[in-house]
C-alpha positions, -999 to 999 in steps of 0.1 A, spaced: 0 0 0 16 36 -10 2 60 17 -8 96 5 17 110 33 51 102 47 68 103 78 102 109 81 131 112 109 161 131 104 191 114 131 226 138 133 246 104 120 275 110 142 253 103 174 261 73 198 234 42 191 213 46 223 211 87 212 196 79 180 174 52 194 164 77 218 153 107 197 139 85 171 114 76 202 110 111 213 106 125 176 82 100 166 62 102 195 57 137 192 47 137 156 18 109 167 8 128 192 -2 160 172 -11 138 140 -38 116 150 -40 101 117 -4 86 122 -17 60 141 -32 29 134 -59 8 149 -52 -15 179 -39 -52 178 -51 -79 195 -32 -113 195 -47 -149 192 -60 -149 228 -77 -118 227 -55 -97 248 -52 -57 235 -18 -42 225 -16 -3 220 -17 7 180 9 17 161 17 41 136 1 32 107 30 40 80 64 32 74 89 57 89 122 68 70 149 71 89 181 95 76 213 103 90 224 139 82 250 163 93 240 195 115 243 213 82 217 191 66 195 191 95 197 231 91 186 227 58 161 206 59 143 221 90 143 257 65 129 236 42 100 223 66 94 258 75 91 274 46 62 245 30 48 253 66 49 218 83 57 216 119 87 195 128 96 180 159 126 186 172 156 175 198 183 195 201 216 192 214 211 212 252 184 184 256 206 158 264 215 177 297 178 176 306 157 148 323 119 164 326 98 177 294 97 211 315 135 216 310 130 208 277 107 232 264 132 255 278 160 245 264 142 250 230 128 285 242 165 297 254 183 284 220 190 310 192 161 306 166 187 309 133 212 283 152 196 258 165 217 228 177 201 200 164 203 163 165 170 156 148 138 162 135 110 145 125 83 158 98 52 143 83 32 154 54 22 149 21 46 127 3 60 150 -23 64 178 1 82 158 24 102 144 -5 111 179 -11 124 190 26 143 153 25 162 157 -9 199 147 -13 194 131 24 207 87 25 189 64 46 208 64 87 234 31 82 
């Protein structure tokens, strides 16, 4: 099946493992939480028990440099989607709170970031992801 929209995370490549794993969690939460359409129906196994749904789509994941990342968040902006985003100060947090205000005290033109996550329709996002290679 070829969905309509895409979904795609953005991962600074030169992160350690359990970084990327973690703000791949943290981005793609936050995109499913303010895209109810993102998520799929719930499962139920053989025995009847209920799991939570999923998101309903695949997810493309890229590795970029903070250059790229730069780039590509001007280009979400300017076909005005809302990204997620983690940057760089939010590693030294541990509370949402602290979080938000790390965001709010960051330099809007220079943002540190080590990903982002953007869904839309699938040319657009084809558009803010171009020249970017799948995360190895």
């Amino acid at each position: 099946m070829i969905y309509e929209t895409k979904t795609a995370l953005i991962l600074r490549s030169d992160l350690a493992a359990w970084q990327l794993a973690n703000i791949a969690a943290f981005l793609a939460g936050g995109l499913a939480g303010t895209r109810p359409e993102l998520m799929g129906e719930p499962y139920r196994d053989g025995a009847g028990r209920s799991y939570s749904p999923l998101i309903r789509e695949p997810v493309f994941v890229y590795g970029a440099t903070l250059e790229e990342l730069r780039r590509t968040h001007q280009r979400a902006l300017s076909r005005e989607l809302v990204p997620a985003i983690y940057i760089e100060p939010m590693f030294k947090t541990t509370n949402d709170a602290d979080n938000r205000a790390a965001v709010a005290a960051a330099p809007a033109d220079a943002l540190d970031f080590v990903g982002l996550g953007v869904h839309g329709p699938r040319k657009t996002i084809d558009k803010v992801i171009n020249g970017l290679k799948f995360l190895a």
